[in-house]
BAPA-144267 format. One line per 3 residues: number of its first residue (from 0); their letters; for each residue x, y, z of N, C-alpha, C, O, CB. Coordinates in pm, 1 decimal. Glycine has a CB too. Layout:
REM BAPA-144267
NUM = A = X,Y,Z,X,Y,Z,X,Y,Z,X,Y,Z,X,Y,Z | ...;
END
This chain:
REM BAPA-144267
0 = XXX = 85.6,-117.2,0.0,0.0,0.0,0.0,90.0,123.3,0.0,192.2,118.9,68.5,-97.3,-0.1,122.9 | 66.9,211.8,-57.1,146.6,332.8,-107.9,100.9,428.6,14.5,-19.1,440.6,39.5,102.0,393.0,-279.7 | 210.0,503.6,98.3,151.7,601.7,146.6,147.4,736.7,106.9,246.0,800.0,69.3,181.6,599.1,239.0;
3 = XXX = 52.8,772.8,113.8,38.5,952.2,52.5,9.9,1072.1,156.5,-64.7,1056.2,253.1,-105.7,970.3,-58.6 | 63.3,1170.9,133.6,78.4,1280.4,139.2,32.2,1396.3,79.6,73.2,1417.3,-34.6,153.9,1276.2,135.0 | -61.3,1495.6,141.2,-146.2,1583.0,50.4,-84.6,1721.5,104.7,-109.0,1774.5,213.1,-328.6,1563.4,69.3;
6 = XXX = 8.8,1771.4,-6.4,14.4,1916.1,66.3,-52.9,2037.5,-44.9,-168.6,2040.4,-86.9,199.2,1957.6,107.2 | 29.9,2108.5,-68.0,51.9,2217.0,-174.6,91.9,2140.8,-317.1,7.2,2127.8,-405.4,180.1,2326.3,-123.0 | 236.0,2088.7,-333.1,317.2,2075.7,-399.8,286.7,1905.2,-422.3,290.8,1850.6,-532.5,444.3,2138.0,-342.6;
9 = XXX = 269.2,1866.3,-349.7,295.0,1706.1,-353.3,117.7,1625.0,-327.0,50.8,1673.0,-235.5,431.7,1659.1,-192.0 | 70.6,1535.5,-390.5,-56.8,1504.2,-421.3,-27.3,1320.3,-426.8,4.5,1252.0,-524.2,-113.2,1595.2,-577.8 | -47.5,1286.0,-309.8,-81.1,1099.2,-313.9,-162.0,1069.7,-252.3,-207.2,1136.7,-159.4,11.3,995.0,-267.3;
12 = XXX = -210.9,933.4,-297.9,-333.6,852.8,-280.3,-287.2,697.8,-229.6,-207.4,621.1,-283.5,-420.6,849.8,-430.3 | -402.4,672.4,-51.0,-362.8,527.3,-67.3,-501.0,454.7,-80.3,-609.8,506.9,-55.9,-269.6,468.0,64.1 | -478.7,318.4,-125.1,-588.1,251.7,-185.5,-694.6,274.6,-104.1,-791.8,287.0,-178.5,-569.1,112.0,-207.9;
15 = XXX = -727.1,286.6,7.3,-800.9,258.3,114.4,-829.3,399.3,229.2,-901.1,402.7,329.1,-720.5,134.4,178.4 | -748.4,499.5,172.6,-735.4,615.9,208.6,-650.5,764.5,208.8,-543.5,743.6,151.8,-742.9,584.0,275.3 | -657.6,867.0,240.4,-583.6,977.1,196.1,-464.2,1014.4,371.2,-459.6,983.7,490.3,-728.1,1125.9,136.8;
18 = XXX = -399.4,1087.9,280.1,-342.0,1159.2,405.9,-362.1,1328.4,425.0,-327.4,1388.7,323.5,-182.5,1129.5,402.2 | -396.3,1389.2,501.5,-417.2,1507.7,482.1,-311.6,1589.7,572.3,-281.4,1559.8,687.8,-557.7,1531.6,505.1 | -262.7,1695.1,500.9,-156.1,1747.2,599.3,-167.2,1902.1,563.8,-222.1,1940.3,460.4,10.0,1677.4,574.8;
21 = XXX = -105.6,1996.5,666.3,-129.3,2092.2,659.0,64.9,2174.7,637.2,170.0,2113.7,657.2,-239.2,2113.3,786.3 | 52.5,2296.3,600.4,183.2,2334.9,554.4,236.2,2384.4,659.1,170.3,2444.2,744.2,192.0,2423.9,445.7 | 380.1,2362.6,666.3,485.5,2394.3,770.2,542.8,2465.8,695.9,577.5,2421.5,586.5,571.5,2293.4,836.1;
24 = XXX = 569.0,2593.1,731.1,660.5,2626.7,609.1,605.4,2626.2,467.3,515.4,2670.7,396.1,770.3,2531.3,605.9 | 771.5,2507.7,470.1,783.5,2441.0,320.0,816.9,2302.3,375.9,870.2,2217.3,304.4,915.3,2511.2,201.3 | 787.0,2281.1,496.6,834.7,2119.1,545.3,704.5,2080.9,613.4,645.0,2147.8,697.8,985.7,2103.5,669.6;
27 = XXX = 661.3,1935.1,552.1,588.1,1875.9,589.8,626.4,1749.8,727.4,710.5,1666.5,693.4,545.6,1843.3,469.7 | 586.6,1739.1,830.5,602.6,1630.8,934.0,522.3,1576.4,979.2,409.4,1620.9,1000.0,650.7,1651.4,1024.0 | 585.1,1404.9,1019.6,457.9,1357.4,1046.3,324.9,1440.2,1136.7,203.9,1423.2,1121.4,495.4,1239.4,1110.7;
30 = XXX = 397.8,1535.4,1235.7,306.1,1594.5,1352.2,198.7,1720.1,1263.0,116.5,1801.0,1306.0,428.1,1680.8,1496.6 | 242.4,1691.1,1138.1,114.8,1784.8,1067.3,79.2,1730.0,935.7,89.1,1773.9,821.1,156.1,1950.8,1038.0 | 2.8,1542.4,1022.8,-15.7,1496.4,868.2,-110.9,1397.9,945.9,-51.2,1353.4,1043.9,134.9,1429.5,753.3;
33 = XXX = -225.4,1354.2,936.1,-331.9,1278.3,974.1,-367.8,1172.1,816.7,-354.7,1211.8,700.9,-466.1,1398.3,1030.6 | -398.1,1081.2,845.6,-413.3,941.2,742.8,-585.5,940.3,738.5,-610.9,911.4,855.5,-331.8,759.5,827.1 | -706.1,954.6,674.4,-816.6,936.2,658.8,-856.3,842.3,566.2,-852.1,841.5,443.2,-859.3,1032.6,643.7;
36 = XXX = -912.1,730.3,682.1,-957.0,603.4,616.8,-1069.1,616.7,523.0,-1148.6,689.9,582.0,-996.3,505.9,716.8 | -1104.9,594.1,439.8,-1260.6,602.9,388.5,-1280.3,453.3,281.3,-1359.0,440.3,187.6,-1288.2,780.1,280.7 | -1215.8,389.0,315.2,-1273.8,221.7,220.9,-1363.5,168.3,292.1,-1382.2,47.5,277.7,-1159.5,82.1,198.2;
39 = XXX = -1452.1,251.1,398.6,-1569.8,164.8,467.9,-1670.4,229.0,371.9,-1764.7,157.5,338.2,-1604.7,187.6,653.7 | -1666.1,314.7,338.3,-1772.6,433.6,287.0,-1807.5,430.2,128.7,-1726.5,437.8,36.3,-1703.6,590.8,317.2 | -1982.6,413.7,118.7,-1953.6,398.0,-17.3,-1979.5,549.5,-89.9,-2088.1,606.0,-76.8,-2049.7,274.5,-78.5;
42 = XXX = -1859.6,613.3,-173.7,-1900.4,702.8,-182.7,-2029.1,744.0,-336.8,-2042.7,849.9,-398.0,-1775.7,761.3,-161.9 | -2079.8,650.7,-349.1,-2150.8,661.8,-468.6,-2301.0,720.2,-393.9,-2404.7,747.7,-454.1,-2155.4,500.9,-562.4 | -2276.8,728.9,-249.3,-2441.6,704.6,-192.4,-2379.8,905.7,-134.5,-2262.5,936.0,-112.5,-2493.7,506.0,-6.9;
45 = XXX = -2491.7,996.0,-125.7,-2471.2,1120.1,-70.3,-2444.2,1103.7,61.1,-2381.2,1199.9,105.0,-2574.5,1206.4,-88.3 | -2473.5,995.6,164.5,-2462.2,961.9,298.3,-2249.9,936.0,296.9,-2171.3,984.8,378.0,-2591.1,791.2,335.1 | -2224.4,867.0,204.6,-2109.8,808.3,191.0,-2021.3,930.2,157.0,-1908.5,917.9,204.7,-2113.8,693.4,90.1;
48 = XXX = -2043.9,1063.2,76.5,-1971.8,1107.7,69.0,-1989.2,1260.5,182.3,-1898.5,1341.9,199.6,-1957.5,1097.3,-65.3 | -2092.0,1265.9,230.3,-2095.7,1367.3,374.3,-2017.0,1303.2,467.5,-1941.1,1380.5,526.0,-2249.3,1391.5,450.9 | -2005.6,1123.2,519.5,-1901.2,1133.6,599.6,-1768.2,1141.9,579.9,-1675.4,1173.2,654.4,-1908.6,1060.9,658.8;
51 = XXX = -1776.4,1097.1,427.7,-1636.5,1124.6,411.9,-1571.9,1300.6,411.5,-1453.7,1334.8,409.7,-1608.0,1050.6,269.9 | -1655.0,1360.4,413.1,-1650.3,1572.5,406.0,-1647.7,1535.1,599.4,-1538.3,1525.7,655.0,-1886.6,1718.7,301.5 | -1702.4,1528.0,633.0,-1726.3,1509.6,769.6,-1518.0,1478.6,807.0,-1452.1,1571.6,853.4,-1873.2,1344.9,800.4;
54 = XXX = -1465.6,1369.4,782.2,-1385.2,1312.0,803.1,-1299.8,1397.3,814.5,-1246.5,1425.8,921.8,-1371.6,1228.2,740.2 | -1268.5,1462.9,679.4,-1187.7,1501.5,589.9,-1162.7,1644.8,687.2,-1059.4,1669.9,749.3,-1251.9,1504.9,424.6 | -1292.7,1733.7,681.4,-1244.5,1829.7,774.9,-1235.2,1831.2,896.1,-1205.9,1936.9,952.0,-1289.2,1912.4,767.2;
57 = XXX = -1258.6,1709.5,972.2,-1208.2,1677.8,1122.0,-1026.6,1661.6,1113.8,-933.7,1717.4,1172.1,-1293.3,1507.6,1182.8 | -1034.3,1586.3,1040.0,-856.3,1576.1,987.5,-766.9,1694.0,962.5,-647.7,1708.4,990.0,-841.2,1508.0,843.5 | -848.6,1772.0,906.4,-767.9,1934.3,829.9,-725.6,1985.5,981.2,-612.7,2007.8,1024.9,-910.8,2088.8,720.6;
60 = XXX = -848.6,1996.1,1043.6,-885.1,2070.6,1202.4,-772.3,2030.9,1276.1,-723.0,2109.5,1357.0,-1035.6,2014.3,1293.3 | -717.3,1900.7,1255.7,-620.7,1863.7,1349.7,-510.6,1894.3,1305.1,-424.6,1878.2,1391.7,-618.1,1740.7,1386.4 | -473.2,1928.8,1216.8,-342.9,1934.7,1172.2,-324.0,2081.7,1121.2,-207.7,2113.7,1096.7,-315.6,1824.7,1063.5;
63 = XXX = -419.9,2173.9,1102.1,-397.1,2297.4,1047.2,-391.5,2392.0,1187.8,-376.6,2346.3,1301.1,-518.8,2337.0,931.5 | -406.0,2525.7,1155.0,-408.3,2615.0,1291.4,-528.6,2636.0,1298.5,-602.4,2635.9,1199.9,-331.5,2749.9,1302.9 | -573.2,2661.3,1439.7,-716.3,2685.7,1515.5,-775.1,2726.7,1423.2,-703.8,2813.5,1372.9,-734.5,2780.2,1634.3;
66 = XXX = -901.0,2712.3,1347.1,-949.0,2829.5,1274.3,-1087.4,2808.2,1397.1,-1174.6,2727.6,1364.5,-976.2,2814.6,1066.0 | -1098.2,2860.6,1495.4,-1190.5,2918.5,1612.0,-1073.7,3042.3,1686.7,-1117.1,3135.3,1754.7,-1247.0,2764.8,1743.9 | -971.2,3028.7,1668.1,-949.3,3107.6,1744.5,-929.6,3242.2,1750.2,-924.4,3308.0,1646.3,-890.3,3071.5,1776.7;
69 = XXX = -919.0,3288.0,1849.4,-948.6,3430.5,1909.7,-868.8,3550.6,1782.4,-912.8,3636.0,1705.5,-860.6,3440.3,2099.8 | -770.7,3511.4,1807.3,-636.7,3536.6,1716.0,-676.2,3606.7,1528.5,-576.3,3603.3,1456.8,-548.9,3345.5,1705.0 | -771.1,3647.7,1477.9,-803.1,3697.0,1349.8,-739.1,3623.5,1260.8,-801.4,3548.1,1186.2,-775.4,3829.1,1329.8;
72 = XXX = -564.4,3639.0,1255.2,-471.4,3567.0,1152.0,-454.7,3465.0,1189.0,-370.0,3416.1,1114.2,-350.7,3611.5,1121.6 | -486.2,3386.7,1271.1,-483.2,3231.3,1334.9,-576.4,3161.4,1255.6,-561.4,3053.9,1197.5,-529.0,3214.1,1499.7 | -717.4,3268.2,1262.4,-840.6,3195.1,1260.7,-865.0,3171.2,1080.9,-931.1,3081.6,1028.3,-973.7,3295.4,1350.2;
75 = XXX = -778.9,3296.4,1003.7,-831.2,3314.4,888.3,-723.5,3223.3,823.4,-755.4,3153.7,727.1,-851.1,3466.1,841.5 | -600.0,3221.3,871.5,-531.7,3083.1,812.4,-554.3,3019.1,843.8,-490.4,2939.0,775.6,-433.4,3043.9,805.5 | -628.2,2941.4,936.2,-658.1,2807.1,964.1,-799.5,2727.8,928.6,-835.9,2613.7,957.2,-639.2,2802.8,1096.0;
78 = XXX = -880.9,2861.3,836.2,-1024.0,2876.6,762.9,-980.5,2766.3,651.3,-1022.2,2652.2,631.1,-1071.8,3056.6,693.5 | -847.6,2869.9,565.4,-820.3,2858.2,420.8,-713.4,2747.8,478.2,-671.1,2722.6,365.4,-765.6,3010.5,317.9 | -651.5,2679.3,544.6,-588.4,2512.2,546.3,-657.5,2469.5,551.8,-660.4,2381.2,466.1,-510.3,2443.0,627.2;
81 = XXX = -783.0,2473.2,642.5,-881.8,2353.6,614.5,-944.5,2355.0,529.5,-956.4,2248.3,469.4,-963.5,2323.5,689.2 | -1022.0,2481.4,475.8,-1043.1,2455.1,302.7,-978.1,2412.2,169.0,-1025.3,2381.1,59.6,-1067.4,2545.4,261.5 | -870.7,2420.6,210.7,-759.0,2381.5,102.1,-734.7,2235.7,79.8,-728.2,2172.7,-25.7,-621.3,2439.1,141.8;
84 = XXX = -718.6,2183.4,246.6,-663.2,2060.4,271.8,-794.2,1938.7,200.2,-767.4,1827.5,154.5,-630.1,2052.4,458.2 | -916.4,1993.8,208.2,-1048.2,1933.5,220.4,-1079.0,1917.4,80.3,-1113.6,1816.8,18.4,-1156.9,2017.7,301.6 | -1052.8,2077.7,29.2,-1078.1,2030.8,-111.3,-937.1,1972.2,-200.6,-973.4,1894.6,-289.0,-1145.2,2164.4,-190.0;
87 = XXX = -822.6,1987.7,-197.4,-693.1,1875.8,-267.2,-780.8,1756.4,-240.5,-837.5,1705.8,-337.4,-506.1,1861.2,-173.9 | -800.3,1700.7,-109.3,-840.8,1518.1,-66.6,-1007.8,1528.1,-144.5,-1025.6,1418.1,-196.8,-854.0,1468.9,179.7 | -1073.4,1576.3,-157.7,-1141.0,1558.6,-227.7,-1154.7,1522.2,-416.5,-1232.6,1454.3,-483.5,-1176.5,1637.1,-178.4;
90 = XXX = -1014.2,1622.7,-454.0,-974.7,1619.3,-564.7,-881.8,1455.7,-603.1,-847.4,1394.7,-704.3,-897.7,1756.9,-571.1 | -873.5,1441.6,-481.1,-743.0,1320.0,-501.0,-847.0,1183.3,-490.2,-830.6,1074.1,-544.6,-589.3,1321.1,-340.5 | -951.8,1224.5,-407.0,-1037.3,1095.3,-416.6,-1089.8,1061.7,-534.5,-1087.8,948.8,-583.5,-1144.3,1095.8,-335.4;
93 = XXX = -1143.7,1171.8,-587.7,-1226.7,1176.5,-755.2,-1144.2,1145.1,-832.0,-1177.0,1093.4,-938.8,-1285.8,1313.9,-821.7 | -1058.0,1159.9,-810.6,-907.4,1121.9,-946.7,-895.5,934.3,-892.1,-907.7,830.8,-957.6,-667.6,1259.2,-891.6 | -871.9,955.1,-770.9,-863.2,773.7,-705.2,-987.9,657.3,-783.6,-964.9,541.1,-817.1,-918.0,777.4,-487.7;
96 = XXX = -1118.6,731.6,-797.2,-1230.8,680.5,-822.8,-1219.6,672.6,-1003.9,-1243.6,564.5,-1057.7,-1353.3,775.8,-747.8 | -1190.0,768.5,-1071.2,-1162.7,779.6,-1232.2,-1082.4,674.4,-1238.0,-1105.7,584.2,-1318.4,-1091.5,917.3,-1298.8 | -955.1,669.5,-1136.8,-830.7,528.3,-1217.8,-871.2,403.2,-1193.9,-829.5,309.2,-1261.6,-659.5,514.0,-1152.7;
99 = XXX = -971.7,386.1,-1077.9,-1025.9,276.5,-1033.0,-1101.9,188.3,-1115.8,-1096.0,65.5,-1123.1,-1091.5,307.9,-942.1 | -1209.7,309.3,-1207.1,-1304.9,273.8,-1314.5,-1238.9,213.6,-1389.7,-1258.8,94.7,-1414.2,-1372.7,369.2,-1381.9 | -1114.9,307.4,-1459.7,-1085.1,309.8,-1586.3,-1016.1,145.0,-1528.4,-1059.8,54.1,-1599.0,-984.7,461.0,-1659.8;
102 = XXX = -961.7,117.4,-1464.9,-869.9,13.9,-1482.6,-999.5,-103.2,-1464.2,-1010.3,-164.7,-1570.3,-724.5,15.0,-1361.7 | -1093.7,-148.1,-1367.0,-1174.1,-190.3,-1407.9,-1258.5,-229.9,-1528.9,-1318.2,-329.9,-1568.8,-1194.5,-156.3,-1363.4 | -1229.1,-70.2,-1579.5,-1290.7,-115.0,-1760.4,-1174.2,-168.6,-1860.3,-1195.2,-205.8,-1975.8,-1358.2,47.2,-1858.7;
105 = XXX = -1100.6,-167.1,-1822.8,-973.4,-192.1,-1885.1,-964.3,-379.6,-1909.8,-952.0,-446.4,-2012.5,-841.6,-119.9,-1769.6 | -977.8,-420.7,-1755.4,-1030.0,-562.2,-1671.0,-1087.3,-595.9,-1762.0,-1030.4,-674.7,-1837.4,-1120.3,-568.5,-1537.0 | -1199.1,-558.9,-1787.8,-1313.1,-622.2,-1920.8,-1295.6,-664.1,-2033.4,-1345.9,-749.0,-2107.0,-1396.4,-547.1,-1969.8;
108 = X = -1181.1,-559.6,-2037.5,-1153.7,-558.3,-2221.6,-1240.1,-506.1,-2281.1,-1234.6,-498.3,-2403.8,-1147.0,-688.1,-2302.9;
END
């Protein structure tokens, strides 16, 4: 199983789930990188893909800066990491789901 890493610059996918991480810098570490399972979830159903949004920005939350807090520039960078982080893993799932097909249809002949 391949592990991935979602930042800015760098975009991977593992079979069974994403990694979501938030920017250091320009250095990514494990202590700002959370793994989100979603191979329980089917995402073809709208239930399947709210928990997976559900997931996704519980994950951002942990690894980005407060966006509740008091702090204005805390709160407004830590708005736009978790929007950022949420929508890349979203982008990386839909791309995960296209290669999945295609190779499936491929399977067929």
């Amino acid at each position: 199983m391949n592990k991935a890493f979602l930042t800015a610059s760098v975009l991977g996918l593992l079979s069974s789930g994403i990694a979501v991480s938030a920017m250091a810098g320009d250095v990514v570490t494990s202590e700002n990188q959370v793994a989100v399972k979603f191979g329980d979830l089917d995402l073809q159903s709208a239930s399947g893909k709210q928990a997976l949004k559900y997931r996704l920005v519980d994950a951002a939350r942990s690894v980005c800066p407060d966006d509740s807090a008091r702090d204005l520039d805390t709160r407004i960078a830590g708005k736009r990491c978790v929007r950022r982080a949420v929508n890349e893993a979203t982008v990386a799932v839909t791309e995960r789901q296209v290669a999945n097909a295609a190779a499936v249809k491929a399977d067929r002949g």
